[in-house]
N, C-alpha and C positions, 0 to 999 in steps of 0.2 A: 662817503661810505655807503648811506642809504640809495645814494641813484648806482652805487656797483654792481651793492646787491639784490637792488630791481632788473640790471641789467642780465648778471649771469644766471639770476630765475626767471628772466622770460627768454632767454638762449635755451637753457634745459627743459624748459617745456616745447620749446619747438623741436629738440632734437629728439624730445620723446615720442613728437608725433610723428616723425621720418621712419622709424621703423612699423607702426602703427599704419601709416599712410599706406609702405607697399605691401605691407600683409591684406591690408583692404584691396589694393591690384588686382595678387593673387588673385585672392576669392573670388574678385571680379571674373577673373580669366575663367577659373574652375567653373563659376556660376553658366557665364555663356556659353561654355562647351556643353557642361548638361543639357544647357539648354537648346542649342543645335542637336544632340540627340530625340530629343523630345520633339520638336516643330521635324526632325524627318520623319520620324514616326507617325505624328498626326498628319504630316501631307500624306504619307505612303495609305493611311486609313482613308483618308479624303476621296484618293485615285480609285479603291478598291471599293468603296463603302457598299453597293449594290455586293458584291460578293459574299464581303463579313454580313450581311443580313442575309443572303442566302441558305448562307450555311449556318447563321443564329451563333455568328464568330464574337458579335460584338462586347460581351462580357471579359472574353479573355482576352481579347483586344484590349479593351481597355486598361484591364488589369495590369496588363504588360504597358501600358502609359502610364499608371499612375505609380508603376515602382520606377518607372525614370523622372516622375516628378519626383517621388520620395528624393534620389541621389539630388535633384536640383536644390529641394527644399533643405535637405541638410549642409549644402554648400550655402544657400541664401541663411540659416540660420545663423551659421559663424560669423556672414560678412556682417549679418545686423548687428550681432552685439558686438562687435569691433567697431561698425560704425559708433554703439553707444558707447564706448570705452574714449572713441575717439569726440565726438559730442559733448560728453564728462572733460577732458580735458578742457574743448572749448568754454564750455561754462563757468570749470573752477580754475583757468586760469589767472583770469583776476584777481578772484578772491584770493588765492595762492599767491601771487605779485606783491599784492596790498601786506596780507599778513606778516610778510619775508620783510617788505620796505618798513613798517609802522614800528616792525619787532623790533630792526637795528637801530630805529630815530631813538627810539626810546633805551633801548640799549646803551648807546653812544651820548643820551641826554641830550639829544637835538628835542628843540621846543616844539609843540607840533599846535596847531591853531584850527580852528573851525573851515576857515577858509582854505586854507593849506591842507586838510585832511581832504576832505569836497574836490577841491581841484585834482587833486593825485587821485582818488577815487573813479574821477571821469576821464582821467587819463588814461589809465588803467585799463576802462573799458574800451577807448579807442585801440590799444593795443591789441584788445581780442582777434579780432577777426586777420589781421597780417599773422599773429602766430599761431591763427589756424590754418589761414591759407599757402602760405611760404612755402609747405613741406609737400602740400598738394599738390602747387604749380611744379617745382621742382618734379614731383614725379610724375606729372601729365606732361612736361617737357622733353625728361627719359622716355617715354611712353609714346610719345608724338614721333622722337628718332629710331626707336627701334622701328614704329607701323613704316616710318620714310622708307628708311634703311631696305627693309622685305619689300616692300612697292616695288624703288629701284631692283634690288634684285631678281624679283620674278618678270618686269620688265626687258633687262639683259639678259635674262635666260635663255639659254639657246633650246628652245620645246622640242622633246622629243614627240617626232610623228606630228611636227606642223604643217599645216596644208599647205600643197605644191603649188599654185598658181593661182596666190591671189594679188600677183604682180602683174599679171597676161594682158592684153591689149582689150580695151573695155571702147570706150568711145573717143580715145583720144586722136583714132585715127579719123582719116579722110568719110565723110557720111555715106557714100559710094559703096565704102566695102564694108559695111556695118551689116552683120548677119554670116558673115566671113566664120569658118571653123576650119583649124587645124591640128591634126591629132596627130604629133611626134610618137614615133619609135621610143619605148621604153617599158619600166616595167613600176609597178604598183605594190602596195602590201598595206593591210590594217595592223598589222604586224611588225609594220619599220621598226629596227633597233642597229641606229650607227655602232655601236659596240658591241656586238656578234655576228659575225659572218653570215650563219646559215640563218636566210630570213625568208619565209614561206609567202610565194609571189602569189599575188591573189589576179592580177592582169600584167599578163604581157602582150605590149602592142609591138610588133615587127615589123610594120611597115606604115608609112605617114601616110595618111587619112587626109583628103583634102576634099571640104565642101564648102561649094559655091553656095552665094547669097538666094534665099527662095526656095531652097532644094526640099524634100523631105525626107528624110534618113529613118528605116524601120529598122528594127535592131531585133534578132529574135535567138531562138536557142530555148535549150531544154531548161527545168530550173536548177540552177544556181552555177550555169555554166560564164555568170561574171557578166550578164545587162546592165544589171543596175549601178556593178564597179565600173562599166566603162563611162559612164554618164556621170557618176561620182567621179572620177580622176580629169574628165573633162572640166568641170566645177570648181575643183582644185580640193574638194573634201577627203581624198583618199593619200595618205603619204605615197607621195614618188621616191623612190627607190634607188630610180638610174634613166637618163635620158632627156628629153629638151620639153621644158612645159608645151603645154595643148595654147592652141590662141584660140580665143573668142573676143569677136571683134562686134561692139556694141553692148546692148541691155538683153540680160538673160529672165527669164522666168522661169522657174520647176516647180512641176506637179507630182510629189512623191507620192509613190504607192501606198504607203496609211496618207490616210486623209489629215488634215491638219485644221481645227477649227478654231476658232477663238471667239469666246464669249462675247456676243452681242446678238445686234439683226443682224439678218443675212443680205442687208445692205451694207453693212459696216463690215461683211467679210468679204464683199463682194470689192468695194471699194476699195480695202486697206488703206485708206486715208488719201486718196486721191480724188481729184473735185467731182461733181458727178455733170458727167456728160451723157444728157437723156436719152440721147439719140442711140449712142454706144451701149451706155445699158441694159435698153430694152433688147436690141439686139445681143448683145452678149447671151441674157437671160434664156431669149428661144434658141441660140444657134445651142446652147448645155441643156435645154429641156427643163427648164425649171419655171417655166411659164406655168404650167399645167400643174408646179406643187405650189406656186403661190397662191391659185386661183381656191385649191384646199382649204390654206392656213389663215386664221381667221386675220389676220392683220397683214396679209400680204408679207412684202419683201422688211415689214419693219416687224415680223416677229422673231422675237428674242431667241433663239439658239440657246440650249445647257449648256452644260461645262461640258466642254472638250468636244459637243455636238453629240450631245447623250440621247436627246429625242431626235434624231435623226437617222434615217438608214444608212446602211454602207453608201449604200445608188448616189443618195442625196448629197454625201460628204463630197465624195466624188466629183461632183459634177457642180457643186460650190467651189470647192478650192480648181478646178477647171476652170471658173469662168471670174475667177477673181487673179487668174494667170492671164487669160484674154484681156480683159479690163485694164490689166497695165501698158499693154500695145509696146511686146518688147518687140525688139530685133530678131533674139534668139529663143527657142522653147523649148526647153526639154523636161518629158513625158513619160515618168516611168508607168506603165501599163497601165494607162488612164481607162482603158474600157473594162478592167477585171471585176470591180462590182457592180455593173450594168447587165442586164440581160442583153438579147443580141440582135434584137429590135432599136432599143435606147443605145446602142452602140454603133449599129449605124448610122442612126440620126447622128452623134458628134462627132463621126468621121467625115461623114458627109460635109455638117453645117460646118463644125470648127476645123478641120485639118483641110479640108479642100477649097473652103470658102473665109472662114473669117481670116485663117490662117494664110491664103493663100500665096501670101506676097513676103513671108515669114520664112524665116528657116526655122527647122521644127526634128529632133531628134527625141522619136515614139520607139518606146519598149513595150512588145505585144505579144501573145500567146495568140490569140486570133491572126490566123496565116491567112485569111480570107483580105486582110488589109495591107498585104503586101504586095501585092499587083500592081497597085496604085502610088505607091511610093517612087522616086527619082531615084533611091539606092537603099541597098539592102544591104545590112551588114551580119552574117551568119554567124551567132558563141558557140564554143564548146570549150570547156576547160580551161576558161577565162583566155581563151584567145582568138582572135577574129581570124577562124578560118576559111571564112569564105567573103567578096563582097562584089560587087556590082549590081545592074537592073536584073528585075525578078526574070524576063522572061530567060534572059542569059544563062540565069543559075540555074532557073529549073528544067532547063536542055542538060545541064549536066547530069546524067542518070546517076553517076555515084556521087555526087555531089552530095556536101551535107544537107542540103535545104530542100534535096529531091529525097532525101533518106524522113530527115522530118514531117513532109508533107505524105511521104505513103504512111508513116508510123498514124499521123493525123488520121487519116483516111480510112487505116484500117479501124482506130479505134472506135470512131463514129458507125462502119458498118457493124460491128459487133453489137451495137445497140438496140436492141427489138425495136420494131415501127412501133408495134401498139405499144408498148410502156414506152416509148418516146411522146407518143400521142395522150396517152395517160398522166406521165409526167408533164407533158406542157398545158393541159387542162388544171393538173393541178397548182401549177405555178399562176397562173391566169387567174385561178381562185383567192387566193394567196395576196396577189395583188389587189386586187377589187376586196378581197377582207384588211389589209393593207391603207389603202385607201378610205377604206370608210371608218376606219380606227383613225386616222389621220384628223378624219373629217370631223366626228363627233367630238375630238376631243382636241379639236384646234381651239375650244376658247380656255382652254385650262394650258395645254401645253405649251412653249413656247413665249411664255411671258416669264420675265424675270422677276424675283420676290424684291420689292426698291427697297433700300434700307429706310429706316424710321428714324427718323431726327428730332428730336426736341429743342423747342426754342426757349428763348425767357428764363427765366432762376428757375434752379435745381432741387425740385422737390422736397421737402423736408422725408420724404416718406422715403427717399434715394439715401438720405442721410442717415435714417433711422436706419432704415437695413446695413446700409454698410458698418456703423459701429456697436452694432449689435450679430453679427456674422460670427463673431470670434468673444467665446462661453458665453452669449447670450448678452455683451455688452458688460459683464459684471466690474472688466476690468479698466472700465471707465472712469469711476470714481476715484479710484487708488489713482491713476494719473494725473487727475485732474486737483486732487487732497496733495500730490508729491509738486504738483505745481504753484500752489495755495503757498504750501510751507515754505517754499524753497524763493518764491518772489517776498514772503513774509521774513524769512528769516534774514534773506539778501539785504531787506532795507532797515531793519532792525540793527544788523552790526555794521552799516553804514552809520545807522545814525547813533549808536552808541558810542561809537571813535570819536565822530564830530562832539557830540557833548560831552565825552567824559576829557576830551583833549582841553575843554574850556573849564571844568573846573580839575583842576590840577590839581590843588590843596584837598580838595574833598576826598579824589579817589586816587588811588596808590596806581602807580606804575605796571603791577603785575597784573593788580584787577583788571585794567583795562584791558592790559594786551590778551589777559585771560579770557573774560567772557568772549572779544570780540573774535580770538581765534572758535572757540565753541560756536558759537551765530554760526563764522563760517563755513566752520566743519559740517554743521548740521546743514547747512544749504545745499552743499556740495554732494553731501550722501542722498538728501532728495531728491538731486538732481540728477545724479546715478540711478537711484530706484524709476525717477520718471524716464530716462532715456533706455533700460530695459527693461522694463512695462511697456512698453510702447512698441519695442521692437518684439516683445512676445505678440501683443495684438497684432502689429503687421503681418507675422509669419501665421498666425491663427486665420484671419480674415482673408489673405489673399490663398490661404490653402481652399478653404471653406468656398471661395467663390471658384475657384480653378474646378474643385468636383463638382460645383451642383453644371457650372457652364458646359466640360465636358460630358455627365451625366447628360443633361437634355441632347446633347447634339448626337451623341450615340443611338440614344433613342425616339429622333425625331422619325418620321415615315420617309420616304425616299423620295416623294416629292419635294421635301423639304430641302435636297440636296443639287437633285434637278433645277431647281427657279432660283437657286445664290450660292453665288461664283465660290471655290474653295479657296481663293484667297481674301475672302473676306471672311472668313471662317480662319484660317492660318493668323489672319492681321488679328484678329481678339486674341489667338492662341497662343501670339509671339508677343509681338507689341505692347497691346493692351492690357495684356498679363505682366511682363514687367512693371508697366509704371504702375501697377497695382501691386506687386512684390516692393519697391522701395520707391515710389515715389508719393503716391494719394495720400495713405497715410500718415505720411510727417506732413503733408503738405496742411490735410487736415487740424492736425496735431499744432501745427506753428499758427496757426487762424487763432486757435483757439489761449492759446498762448499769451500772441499777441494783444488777444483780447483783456486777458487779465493783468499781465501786464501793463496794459493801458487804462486799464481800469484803476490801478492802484497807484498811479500816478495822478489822474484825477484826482481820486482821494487826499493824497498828501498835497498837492497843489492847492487844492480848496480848502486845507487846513488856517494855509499861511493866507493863501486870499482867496477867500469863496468868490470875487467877481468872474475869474478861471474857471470857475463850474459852469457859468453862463458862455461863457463863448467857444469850451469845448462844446456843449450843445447844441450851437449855432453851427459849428464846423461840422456836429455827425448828422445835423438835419440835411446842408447840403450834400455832404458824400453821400448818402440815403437817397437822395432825389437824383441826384447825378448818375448811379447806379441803375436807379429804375431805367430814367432815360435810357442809358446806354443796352439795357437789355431789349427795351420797347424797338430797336432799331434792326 
């Protein structure tokens, strides 16, 4: 009768935590969606921060961040004290087991013994943790098949507006024809929607485009008559629409028109992780003109690049991500308007050096506004309203008088003469200034610019002064005590009505039936409300502390100087903001919390073991000198 109903009271407490468990899911869910609002938010400040200080944005900025913490920090508050709700089970389910089994022994007049109270008591405890856990796994199982389940499905999903060719013939063919391009008849759209008819074609190609290996294809047209869609649909990044994929036969490289930089030296962008071949390098370096910005920058080719290439010029970006396309020595190259932020000096140097010489043995498809580099090309392909209305060699098309490319080049023509000599002359003096002030802003403040802030690492044990401040963050630490008094009581009263069971089960005759199961249910009760009071206390401090650290972290960073943002990377700014900030929302602080626990815990077992045999107190000491010296060790390393 008494193991029945130990049985159906530790069923009922684990089925009390199943509903318990996925209310915690939830909140889970709720919590990381806030929280993905918030981390967009602060990248989106990240990207802009030079602006919001421009315009002295940053207050209201902020302000609009910390009412998306507020929604996060009221979703984290519900999941905390649910967690305590659900903690409190863990704890008083024992107690709760013990009181239900001892109540019916003694009910039913089953004999109960010193030994027999002790055993069941430690049993008890082993049961804890499976019906805490049981209800968990179970829901992290549910949880694991639904994340499966959605993988698979966005897997099989048939994407709307997936790129058209990235099936197209790459290097599988014969080496021979590697640099091979050809552009099938069809038509394109950013636009694609298989389930509406009318779909606004952003290119249509009508006639197959065939180039030979080595050739160099100039691609030109007014703006936005579809250059940079025909080289996107080449790629295969533009949805096809209707008609037979483009081939590209071999290894491609593309140099898009924004520059593209990525935090490091400008050896590491030059490189992208390809080995470094010296010979290739240097030459790469002079045929992009970046010789003459290394010779500036106080560390050469190993100085650190901002974020996104923030100390550096248009020119410069330009002519990096240029020469980190060279570097890879593809087959194929396509160039959306690589001379547009160079002047026209630095623009012929990389027509010269890269497209006629490094390039030379390359196939290379350039998109250019400069008509003066069409001459020189093996075929010219003329846009207008995203359609190639004109193509073959330059001198071919510009005999054609009404030709679009002869209509282009007088349009050119004229508008260059309409420009006064002398404010042409005036204007190129003052660009020449400009540069040479350019330059020696470069120069003077190559040993500040250009170097990244390294993060700071601490070795060795963790300051006690790290410790002080964190629980002291949330009202001043006040609420220290009361948890540490609810943990006092709560290990004090635990072992109190253990040991009152065991001795009043051995004198029988002395104390009466009721008395027993009386006081010893009160012990437990009173353990169990500490234990509550400690598990939210604790979780008030959690939501206090990690609030308190989330303003002062954001506070500084808003109001750092803009250097500060320049020399480190914004995602290591995001990684405190997202990351770091969770395991400070629910992880440190219990973690904290369970140290300290533990510690007492441990401590009053000590106590009661050296009652019965003080020899115990000598070899616990012997065991904490070694963990103590073990410890050092391990951190010394």
């Amino acid at each position: 009768m008494a193991s029945l109903s130990a049985v159906l009271v530790t069923v009922l407490v684990m089925v009390s935590n199943t509903p318990l468990a996925n209310s915690q899911q939830n909140l889970n869910m709720k919590i990381m969606e806030a929280k993905d609002s918030r981390i967009k938010a602060m990248a989106e400040a990240m990207k802009s921060m030079r602006i919001l200080k421009l315009h002295a944005w940053e207050t209201a900025y902020l302000d609009k961040l910390l009412k998306l913490r507020d929604v996060e920090k009221g979703w984290l508050r519900k999941y905390l004290y649910k967690c305590s709700a659900i903690a409190f089970l863990f704890w008083a389910s024992p107690t709760l087991v013990s009181v239900v089994t001892f109540g019916v022994c003694i009910l039913v007049e089953i004999p109960l013994a010193a030994g027999t109270v002790l055993s069941a008591l430690a049993t008890f405890r082993i049961l804890q943790d499976p019906i805490y856990n049981l209800p968990e796994l179970v829901s992290m199982v549910t949880q694991t098949k639904v994340s499966l389940d959605r993988i698979e499905e966005f897997i099989k999903e048939d994407h709307q507006g997936k790129p058209s060719c990235y099936g197209n013939i790459t290097g599988t063919k014969d080496l021979a024809m590697a640099g091979e391009i050809v552009i099938e008849p069809g038509e394109y759209s950013w636009e694609a929607d298989t389930s509406s008819k009318k779909t606004k074609v952003t290119l249509k190609i009508n006639s197959k485009v065939s180039i030979g290996k080595g050739l160099k294809v100039a691609v030109c047209g007014p703006v936005g008559s579809g250059k940079s869609s025909l080289l996107y649909s080449i790629m295969g990044e533009i949805p096809r629409v209707s008609g037979a994929e483009p081939t590209v036969v071999g290894s491609r490289a593309y140099v898009p028109q924004s520059a593209w930089i990525q935090t490091g030296t400008i050896q590491d962008n030059v490189l992208f992780g390809k080995a470094m071949d010296r010979s290739l390098y240097e030459e790469v370096l002079q045929g992009c003109a970046l010789d003459r910005d290394l010779e500036l920058w106080a560390n050469g080719d190993m100085t650190v690049v901002g974020e996104r290439g923030v100390n550096l010029s248009g020119g410069q970006k330009q002519r990096i991500q240029l020469a980190r396309a060279l570097y890879s020595d593809s087959d194929v190259y396509f160039l959306d308007d690589p001379f547009s932020a160079v002047d026209a000096h630095t623009s012929a140097h990389l027509f010269k050096e890269c497209l006629l010489r490094l390039m030379s043995s390359k196939t290379v498809m350039y998109v250019t506004h400069q008509l003066e580099f069409l001459r020189d090309s093996d075929l010219v392909l003329v846009m207008k309203d995203g359609r190639i209305v004109q193509s073959g060699r330059y001198d071919d098309l510009i005999a054609e008088k009404d030709g679009e490319l002869s209509k282009q080049m007088a349009a050119h023509d004229q508008s260059l003469s309409q420009v006064n000599p002398a404010k042409a002359h005036g204007l190129a003096k003052t660009k020449q200034q400009k540069k040479q002030i350019e330059a020696t802003e470069i120069e003077s403040d190559g040993h500040v610019i250009g170097r990244e802030c390294e993060e700071e690492r601490e070795s060795g044990r963790v300051k006690w002064d790290v410790y002080r401040k964190f629980v002291t963050s949330a009202y001043g630490g006040g609420l220290i005590p009361v948890v540490l008094l609810c943990q006092i009581f709560f290990q004090g009263l635990q072992i109190c009505s253990n040991y009152w069971i065991a001795w009043a089960a051995e004198r029988e005759g002395q104390v009466s039936k009721k008395k027993m199961i009386g006081i010893f249910v009160l012990l437990s009760a009173g353990s169990s409300v500490f234990i509550l009071g400690r598990a939210v206390f604790l979780s008030t401090i959690a939501i206090e502390t990690a609030q308190q650290l989330f303003l002062g972290m954001n506070r500084n960073i808003f109001r750092a100087p803009m250097s500060f943002f320049d020399s480190t990377p914004s995602s290591r700014i995001l990684n405190r903001a997202s990351t770091d900030q969770a395991t400070v929302d629910t992880d440190i602080p219990y973690r904290l919390a369970g140290l300290i626990f533990a510690m007492i815990q441990l401590l009053s077992i000590i106590f009661i073991m050296s009652q019965i045999a003080w020899p115990i107190f000598m070899l616990f000491i012997i065991i904490i000198a070694i963990s103590t010296w073990y410890q050092v060790q391990l951190h010394s390393l």
